[in-house]
C-alpha positions as CSV (number, residue, x, y, z in Angstrom):
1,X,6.7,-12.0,20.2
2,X,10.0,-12.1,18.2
3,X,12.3,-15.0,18.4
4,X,15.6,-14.0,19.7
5,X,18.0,-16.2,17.2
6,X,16.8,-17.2,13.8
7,X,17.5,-20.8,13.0
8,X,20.2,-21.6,10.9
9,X,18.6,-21.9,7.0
10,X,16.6,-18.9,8.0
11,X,19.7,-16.6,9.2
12,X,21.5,-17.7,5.9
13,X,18.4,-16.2,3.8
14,X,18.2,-13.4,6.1
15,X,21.8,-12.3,5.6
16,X,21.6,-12.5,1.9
17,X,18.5,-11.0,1.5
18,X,19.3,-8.2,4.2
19,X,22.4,-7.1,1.8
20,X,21.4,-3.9,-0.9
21,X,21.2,-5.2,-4.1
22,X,20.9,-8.7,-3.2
23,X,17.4,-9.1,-5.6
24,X,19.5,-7.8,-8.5
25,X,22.3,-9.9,-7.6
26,X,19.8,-13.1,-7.2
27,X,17.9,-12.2,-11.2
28,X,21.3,-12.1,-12.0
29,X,22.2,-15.5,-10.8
30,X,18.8,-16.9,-12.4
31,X,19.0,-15.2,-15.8
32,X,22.1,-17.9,-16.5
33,X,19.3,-20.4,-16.3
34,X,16.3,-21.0,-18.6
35,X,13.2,-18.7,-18.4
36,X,10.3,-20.4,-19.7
37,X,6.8,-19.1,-21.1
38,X,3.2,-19.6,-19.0
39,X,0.1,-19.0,-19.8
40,X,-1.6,-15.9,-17.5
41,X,-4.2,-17.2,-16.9
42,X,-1.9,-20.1,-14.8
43,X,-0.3,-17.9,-12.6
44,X,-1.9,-16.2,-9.4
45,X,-0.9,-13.2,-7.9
46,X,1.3,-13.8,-4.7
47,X,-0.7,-14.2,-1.4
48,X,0.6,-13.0,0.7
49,X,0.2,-9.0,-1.3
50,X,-2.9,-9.5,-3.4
51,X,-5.1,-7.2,-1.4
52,X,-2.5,-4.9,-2.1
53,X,-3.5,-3.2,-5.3
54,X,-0.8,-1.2,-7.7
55,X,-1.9,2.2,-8.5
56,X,-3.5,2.6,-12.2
57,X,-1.0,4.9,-13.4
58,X,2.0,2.5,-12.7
59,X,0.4,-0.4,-14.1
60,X,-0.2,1.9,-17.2
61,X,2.7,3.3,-17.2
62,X,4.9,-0.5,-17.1
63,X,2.3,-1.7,-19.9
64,X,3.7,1.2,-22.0
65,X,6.9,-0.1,-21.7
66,X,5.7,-4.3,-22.3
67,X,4.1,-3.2,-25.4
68,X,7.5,-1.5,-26.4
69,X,10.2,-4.2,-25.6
70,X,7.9,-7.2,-24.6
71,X,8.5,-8.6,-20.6
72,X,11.7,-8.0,-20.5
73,X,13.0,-9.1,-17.0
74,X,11.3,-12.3,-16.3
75,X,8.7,-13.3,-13.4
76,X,9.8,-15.0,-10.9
77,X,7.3,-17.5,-9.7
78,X,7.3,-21.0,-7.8
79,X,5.3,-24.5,-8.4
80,X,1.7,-24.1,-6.5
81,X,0.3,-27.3,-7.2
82,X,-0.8,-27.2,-10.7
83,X,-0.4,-23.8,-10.8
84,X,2.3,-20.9,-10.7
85,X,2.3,-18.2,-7.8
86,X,4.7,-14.9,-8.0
87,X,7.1,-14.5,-5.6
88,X,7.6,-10.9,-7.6
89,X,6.9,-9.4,-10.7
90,X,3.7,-8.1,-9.7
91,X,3.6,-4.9,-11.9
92,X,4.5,-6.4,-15.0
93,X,2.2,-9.0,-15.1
94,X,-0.9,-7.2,-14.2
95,X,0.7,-5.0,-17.3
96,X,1.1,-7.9,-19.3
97,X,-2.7,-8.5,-18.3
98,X,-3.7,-5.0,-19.2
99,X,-2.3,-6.0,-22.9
100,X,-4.2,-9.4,-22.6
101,X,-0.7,-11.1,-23.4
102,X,-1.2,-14.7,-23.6
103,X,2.0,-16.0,-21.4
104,X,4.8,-14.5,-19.5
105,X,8.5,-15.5,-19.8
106,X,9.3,-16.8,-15.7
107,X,12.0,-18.5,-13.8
108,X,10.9,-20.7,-11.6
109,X,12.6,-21.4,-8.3
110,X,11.9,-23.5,-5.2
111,X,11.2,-21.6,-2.4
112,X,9.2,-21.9,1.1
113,X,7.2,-19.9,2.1
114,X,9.8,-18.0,4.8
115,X,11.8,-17.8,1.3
116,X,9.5,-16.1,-0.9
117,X,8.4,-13.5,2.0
118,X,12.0,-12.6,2.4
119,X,12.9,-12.3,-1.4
120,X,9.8,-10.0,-1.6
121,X,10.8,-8.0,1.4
122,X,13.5,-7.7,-0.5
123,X,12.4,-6.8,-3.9
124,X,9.8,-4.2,-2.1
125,X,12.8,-2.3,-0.4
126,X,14.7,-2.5,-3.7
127,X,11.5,-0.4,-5.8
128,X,11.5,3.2,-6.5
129,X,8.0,3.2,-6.4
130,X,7.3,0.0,-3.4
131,X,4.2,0.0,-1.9
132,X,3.8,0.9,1.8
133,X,1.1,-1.4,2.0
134,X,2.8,-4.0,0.5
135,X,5.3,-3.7,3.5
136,X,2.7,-4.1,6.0
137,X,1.6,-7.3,4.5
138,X,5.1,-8.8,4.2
139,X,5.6,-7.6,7.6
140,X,2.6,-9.3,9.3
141,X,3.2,-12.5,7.9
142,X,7.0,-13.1,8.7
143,X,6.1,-11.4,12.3
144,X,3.3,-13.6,12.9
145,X,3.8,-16.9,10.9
146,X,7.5,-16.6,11.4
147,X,8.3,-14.9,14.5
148,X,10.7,-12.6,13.1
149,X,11.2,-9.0,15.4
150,X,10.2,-5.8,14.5
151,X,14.0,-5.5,14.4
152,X,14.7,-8.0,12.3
153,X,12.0,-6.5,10.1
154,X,13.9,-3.1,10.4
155,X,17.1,-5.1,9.5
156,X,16.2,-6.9,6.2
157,X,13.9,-3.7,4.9
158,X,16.8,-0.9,5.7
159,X,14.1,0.9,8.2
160,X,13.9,2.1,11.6
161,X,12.4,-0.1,13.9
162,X,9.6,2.8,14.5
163,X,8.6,2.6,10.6
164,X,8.0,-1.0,10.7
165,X,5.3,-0.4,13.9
166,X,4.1,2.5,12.1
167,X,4.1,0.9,9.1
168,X,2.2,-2.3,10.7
169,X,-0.4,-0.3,12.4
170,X,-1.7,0.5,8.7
171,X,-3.3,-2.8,8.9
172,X,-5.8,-1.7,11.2
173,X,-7.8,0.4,8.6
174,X,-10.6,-0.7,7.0
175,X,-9.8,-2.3,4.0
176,X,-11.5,0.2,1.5
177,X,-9.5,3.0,3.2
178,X,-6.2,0.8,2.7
179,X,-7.0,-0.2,-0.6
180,X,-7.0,4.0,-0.8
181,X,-3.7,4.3,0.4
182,X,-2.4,0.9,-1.8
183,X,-3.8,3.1,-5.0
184,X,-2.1,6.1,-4.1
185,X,-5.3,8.7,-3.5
186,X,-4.7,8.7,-0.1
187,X,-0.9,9.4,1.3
188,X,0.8,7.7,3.8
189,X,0.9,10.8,6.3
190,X,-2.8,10.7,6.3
191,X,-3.5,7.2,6.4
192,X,-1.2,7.6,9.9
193,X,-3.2,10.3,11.3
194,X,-6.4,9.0,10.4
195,X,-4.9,5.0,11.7
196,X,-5.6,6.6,15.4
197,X,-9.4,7.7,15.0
198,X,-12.0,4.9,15.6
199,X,-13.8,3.5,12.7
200,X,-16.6,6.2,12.2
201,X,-14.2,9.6,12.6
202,X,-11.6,7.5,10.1
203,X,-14.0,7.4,7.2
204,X,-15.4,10.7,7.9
205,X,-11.9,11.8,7.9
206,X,-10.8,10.4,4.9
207,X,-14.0,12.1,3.0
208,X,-12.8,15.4,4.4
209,X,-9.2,14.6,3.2
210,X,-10.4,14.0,-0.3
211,X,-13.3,17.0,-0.4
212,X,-11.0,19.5,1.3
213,X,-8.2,18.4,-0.4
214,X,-6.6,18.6,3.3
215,X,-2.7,18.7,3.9
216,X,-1.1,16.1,6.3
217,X,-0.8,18.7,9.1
218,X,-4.3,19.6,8.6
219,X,-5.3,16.0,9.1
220,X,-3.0,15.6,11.8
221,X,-5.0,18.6,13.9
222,X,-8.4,16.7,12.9
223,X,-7.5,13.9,14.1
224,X,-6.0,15.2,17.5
225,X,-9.4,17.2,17.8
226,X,-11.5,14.3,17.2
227,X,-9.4,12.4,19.7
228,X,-10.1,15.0,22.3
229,X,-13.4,14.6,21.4
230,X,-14.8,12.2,19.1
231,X,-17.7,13.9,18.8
232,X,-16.1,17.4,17.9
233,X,-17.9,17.5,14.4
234,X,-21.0,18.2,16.1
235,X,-19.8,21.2,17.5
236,X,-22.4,24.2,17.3
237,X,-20.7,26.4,14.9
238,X,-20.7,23.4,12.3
239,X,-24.3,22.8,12.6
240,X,-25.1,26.8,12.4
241,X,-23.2,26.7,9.5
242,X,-24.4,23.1,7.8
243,X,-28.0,24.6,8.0
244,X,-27.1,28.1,6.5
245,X,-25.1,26.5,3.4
246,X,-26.7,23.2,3.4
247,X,-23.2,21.7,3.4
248,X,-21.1,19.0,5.5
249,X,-18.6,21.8,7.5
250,X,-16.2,20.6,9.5
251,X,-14.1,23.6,11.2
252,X,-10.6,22.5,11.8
253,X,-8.2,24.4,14.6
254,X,-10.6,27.3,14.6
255,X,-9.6,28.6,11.5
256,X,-10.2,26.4,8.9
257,X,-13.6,25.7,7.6
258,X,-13.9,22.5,5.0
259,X,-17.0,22.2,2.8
260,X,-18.0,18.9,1.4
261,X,-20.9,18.3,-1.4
262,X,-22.0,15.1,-2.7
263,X,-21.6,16.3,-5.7
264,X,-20.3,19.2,-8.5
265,X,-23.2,20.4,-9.5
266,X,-24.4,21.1,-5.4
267,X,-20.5,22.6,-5.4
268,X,-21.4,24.8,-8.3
269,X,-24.5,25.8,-6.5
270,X,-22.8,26.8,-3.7
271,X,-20.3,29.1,-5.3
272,X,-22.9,30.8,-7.3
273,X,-25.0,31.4,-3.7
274,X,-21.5,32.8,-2.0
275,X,-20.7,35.4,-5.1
276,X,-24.6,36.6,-4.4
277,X,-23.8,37.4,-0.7
């Protein structure tokens, strides 16, 4: 349960960090010190978002711009030991990975571990292109290791209080289906709709999403059908039909009728046997 009153160092950092702009404001304040240059292969990707994975395309599209103008804005990272962690940074060090760059210019700072989960929260709500899962992560871990409330967590990240549950409940999916969603092939409308199915209907769902290229509403009316019923997909006229096209159907709302192949060239077969009826 969330803590009704923060204690006094943590309400300072949760002011500051609350405030738009304050990660800007805070590089700011370190760029007057001294970046220095580590080796990659001595700094580890923050814990507390490494199962989080950045989509391809933006980690290809930031190493376009390293191998232009070099890191520009350095990591910021803290002391783990004998080693470096990132508080954030994430995307252009995996870039400067991608371009097998030998070090990365960082600041290092002191910072807790309360510290570095609100400076990320921060940095996360501050990115055009933030990660939803990323969210959930941060979220967990101040909820559960700090006891902050769902609306403190609404507070600092500029959400409603219903995002961060909805945002939370994420977690619940299997971690290939998240990894999905942290990649960007799966949205996060579907990933809610398909969040209230049990484990079986999620990753048949998910397969239909991807083979059916299905919209959010269309998932949406799966998933309330297979709530109804979990075992809706074994409905009569799907079988009828499986057999006659030798095809996964699922028939959606009545109306809608989604094919699935394991493959193109059983896709390919397909069409040519409907252009022959």
């Amino acid at each position: 349960m969330g803590r009704n009153k923060l204690p006094s160092n943590s309400s300072e950092l949760f002011k500051r960090f609350s405030r738009p702009g304050s990660i800007s404001s805070y590089e700011k304040e370190l760029s007057s010190a001294q970046s220095v240059s580590i080796p990659l292969f001595m700094i580890d990707d923050n814990p507390f978002t490494k199962h989080a994975e950045i989509a391809p395309e933006i980690v290809e599209r930031f190493a376009e711009s390293v191998a232009r103008k070099g890191v520009f804005v350095p990591l910021v990272v803290r002391k783990n030991t004998m080693r470096y962690e990132i508080v954030f940074g994430r995307k252009r060090y995996y870039s400067a990975r991608r371009l097998k760059h030998n070090d990365v210019p960082c600041y290092v700072i002191d910072a807790d571990d309360e510290k570095a989960l609100l400076m990320l929260l921060a940095d996360i709500r501050d990115q055009k292109d933030s990660s939803i899962v990323e969210f959930a992560y941060v979220f967990k871990a101040l909820s559960e290791d700090y006891g902050y409330s769902q609306a403190d967590l609404a507070t600092i990240s500029h959400q409603s209080r219903s995002q961060v549950t909805n945002t939370m409940r994420l977690l619940k999916l299997p971690d290939s289906i998240l990894q999905q969603v942290s990649r960007g092939e799966l949205s996060y409308g579907h990933a809610r709709a398909v969040e209230t199915l049990d484990e079986k209907n999620q990753f048949l769902a998910v397969s239909l999403i991807h083979d059916g290229n299905l919209s959010v509403r269309d998932t949406e009316a799966l998933a309330k059908k297979l709530l109804s019923n979990p075992n809706a997909l074994d409905r009569p006229d799907d079988e009828v039909l499986k057999e006659k096209f030798d095809s996964e159907i699922v028939i959606i709302n009545g109306k809608n009728v989604v094919f699935s192949f394991a493959s193109d060239k059983e896709r390919d077969a397909f069409i040519e046997r409907l252009k022959k009826l």
